[in-house]
C-alpha positions as CSV (number, residue, x, y, z in Angstrom):
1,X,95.7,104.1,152.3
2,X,92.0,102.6,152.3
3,X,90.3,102.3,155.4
4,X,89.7,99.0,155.2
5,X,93.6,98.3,155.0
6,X,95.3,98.8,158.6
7,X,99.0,98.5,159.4
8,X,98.0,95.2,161.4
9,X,96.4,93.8,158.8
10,X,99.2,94.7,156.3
11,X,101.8,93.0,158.8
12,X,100.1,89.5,159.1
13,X,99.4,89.3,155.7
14,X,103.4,90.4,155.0
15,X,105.4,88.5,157.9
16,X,108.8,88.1,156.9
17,X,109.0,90.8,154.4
18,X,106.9,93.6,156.0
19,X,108.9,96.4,158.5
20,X,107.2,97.4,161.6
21,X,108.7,100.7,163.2
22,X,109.6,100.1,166.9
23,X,108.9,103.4,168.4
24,X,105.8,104.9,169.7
25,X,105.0,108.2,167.4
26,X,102.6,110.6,168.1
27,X,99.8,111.2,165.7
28,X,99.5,114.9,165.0
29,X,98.5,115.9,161.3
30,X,94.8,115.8,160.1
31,X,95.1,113.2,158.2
32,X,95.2,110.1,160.4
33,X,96.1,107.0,158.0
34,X,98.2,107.8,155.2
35,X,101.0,105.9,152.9
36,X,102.6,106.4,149.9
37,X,105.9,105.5,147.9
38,X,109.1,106.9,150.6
39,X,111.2,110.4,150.4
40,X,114.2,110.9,153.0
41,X,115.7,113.9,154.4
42,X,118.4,112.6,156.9
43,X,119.4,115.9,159.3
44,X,120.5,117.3,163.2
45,X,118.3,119.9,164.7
46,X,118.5,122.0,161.2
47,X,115.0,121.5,158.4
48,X,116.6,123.4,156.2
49,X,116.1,119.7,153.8
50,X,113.1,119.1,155.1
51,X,111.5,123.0,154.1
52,X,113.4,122.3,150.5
53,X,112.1,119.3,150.0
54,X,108.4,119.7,150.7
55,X,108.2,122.7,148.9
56,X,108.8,120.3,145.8
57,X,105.4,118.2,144.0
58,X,105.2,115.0,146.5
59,X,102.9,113.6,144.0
60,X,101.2,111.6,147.2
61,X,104.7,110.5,149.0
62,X,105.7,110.6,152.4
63,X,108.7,112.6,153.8
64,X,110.3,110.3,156.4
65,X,113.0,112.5,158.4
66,X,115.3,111.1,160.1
67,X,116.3,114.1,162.9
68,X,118.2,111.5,164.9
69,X,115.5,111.2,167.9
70,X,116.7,114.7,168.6
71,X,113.6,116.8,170.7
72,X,115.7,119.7,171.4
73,X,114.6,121.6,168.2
74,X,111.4,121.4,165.9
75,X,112.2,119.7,162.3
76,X,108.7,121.1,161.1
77,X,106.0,123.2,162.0
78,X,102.7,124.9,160.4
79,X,104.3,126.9,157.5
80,X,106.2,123.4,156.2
81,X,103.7,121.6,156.7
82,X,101.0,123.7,154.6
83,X,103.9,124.0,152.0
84,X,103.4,120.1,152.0
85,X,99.9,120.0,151.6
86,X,100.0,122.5,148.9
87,X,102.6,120.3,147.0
88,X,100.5,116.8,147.3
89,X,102.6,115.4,149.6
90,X,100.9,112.3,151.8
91,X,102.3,112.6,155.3
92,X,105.5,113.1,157.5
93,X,107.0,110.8,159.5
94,X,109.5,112.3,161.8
95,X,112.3,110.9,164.1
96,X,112.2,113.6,165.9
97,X,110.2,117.4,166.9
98,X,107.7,118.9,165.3
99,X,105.8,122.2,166.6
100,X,102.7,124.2,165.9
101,X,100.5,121.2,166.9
102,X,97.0,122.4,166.7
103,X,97.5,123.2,163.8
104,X,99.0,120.5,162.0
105,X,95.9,118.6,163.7
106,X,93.5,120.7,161.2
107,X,96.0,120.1,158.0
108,X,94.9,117.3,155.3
109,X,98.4,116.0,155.8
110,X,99.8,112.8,158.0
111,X,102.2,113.2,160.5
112,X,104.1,111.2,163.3
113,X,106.5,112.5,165.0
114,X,108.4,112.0,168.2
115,X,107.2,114.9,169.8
116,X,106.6,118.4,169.8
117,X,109.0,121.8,170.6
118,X,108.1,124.9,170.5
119,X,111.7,126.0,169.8
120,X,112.7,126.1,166.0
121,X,115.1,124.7,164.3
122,X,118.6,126.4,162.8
123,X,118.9,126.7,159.2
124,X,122.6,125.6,158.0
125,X,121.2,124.2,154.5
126,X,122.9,120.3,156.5
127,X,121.6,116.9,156.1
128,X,121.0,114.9,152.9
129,X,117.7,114.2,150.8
130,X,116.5,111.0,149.4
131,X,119.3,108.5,150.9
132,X,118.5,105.5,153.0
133,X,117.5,106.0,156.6
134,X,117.4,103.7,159.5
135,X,115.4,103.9,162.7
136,X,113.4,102.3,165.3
137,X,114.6,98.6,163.6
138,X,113.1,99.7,159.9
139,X,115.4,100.6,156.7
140,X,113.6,103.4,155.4
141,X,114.8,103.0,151.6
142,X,113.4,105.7,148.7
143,X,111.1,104.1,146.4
144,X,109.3,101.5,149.0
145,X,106.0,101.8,150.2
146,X,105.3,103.3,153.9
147,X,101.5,102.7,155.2
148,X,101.0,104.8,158.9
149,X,97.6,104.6,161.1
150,X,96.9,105.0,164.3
151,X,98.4,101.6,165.5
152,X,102.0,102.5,163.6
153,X,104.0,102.5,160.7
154,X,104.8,99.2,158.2
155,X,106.9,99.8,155.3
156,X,107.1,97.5,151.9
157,X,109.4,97.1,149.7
158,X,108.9,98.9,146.2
């Protein structure tokens, strides 16, 4: 995403067509504005998905996770997250935990989550990859486009 291009900006100049999440995410990878074409992992308190899936090329997408709002259990932390930057992967938006926080703040990587919890999560190898999501009043579809700054997160379609 160009600096130049926020979220606000991309919202007035899409009204009607552009989705604006409706939750307040907290900004906590190094990378502060970030977009790219969407990825889903849809899963409950287990990132076994979420590991799988950004250990694959993200060829500049961005992982939205849908954990259900849950805080009870971290969806990602450090060692994901570094698999994510080593794979080209954009950002992470998570509805949800995340842990390790200081540093995911010094990773080239985007991410928004919920929260953060120290406590991992279990790995039962549940949830499904690359399906629609829905949260916070947006359809999270594969294929669109997500942008994320500091003022939120706007999603296009493809």
């Amino acid at each position: 995403m160009s600096e130049d291009l926020s979220t606000a900006d991309l919202s007035d100049e899409n009204e009607g067509r552009a989705q604006v999440l409706r939750l307040q995410m907290r900004d906590l990878g190094g990378r502060r504005a970030f977009s790219g074409p969407i990825r889903t992992v849809r899963c409950h308190e287990d990132n076994s998905k979420v590991k799988a899936m950004l250990a694959t090329p993200g060829n500049g997408a961005v992982l939205v996770v849908d954990g259900g709002g849950s805080l009870n259990r971290a969806l990602m932390g450090d060692l994901i997250a570094q698999s994510a930057v080593d794979q080209g992967w954009a950002g992470v938006i998570v509805n949800g935990a995340v842990r390790d926080a200081a540093v995911l703040a010094t990773l080239d990587l985007g991410v928004k989550a919920l929260g953060t919890m120290p406590l991992r999560s279990v790995r039962r190898d549940l949830g499904e990859s690359d399906g629609v999501v829905a949260f916070g009043g947006v359809i999270f579809t594969p294929g669109d486009r997500v942008f994320a700054d500091a003022d939120g997160v706007v999603v296009l379609p493809a």
